[in-house]
N, C-alpha and C positions, 0 to 999 in steps of 0.2 A: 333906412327909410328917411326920408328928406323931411323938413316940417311943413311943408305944405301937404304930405302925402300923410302925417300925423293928423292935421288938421282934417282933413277930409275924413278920415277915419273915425276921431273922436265924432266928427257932425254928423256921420251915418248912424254911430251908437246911440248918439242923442235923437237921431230920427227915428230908429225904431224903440226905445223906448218911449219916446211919446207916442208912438202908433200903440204899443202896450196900455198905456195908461188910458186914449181916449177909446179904443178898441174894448176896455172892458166897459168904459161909460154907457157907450152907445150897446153893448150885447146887456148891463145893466138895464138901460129902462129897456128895451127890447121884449125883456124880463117879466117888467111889471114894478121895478123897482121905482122910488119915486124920482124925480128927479132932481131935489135937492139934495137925497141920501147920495145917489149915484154919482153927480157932482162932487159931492163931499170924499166921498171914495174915489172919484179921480184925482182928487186934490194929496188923498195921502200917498197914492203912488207915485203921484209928478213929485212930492217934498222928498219924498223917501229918496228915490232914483235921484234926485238934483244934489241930496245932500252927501253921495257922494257912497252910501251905503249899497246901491243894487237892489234890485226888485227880489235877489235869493234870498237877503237878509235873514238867518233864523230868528232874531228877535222880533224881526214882525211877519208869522208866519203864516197871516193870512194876507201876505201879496204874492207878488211873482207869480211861481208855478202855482201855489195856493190860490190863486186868482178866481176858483172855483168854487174854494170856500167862503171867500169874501163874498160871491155874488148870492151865495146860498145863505147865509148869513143876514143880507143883507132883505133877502126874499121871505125868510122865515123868522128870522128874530131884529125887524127894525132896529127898534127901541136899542137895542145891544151893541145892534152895527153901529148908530148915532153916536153911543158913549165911546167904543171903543177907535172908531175914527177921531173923534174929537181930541183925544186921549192921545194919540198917537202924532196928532197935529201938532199940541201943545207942548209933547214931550220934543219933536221935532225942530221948534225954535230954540232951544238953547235958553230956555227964558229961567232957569232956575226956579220954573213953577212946577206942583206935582204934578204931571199930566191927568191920572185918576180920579184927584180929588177934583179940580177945575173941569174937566169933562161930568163929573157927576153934575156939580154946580149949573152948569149948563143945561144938563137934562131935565134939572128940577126947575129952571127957566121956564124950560120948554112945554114941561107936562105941568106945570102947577104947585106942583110939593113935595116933599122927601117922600111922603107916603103912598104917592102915585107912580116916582120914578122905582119905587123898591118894590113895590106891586108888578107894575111891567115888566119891569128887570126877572122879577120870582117868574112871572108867568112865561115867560120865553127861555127858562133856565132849560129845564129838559130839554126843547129842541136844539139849544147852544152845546150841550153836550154832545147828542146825540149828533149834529155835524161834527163836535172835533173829535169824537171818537169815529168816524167815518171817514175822515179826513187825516187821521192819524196826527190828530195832536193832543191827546188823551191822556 
C-alpha cells in the first residue's frame, strides 16, 4: 500500500468516525436531549476517538457500540450524564487532574451546592442502574 493510499484510508476512518460522533448529536436532541448535554456528549466521543483510544474502548463503555446507552443515559438521568461526561473530558487531557473529583466540582457550579448535586445524583441512581444492568454493564 503506497502512502498516498495509507492517507486516503486513515481520512476515510477519520470521516466516519466523525459521522459517528455527530450522528449520535443530532439522533441526541432528536431525543429530547438538551442541547448543551448532547454537544457535551459529542465532544467526548470526537476526544475519545482523536486521542487515539476508538469509540470500542472498554474503559469508556458508554461510547461506540454503547452509543445507546449514552443517549439513554443521557434521556433519563441528565444530571449523571453531565458528571460523567465532564469526568471523562477531564480525565481525557492528560491534565494530571482527577477527572471525578473536578467533574463533581463542576456540577455543584452548576446546581448550586454539594447538597443538590448529591440529591440529583441520589435521585437518578436507580434509573442509572437499571440502564447498566440493561445495557450489560452491571
Amino acid at each position: 500500500m503506497t502512502r498516498v493510499e495509507i492517507g486516503k484510508q486513515e481520512g476515510e476512518m477519520a470521516d466516519e468516525a466523525r459521522q459517528q460522533w455527530d450522528h449520535w448529536e443530532q439522533q441526541a436532541l432528536h431525543a429530547g436531549v438538551g442541547a448543551e448535554l448532547a454537544a457535551l456528549g459529542r465532544q467526548v466521543m470526537r476526544d475519545h476517538a482523536q486521542h487515539g483510544r476508538g469509540l470500542e474502548d472498554p474503559e469508556q463503555p458508554f461510547l461506540g457500540a454503547r452509543g445507546e446507552y449514552v443517549l439513554q443515559l443521557a434521556l433519563q438521568a441528565p444530571v449523571t450524564a453531565y458528571l460523567e461526561f465532564n469526568a471523562a473530558l477531564i480525565w481525557g487531557e492528560a491534565s494530571g487532574r482527577d477527572g471525578d473529583v473536578e467533574a463533581f466540582r463542576m456540577l455543584v457550579e452548576r446546581l448550586g451546592s454539594d447538597d443538590q448535586a448529591e440529591a440529583a445524583l441520589a435521585q437518578e441512581g436507580a434509573a442509572v442502574e437499571a440502564l447498566k444492568r440493561e445495557h450489560g454493564l452491571a
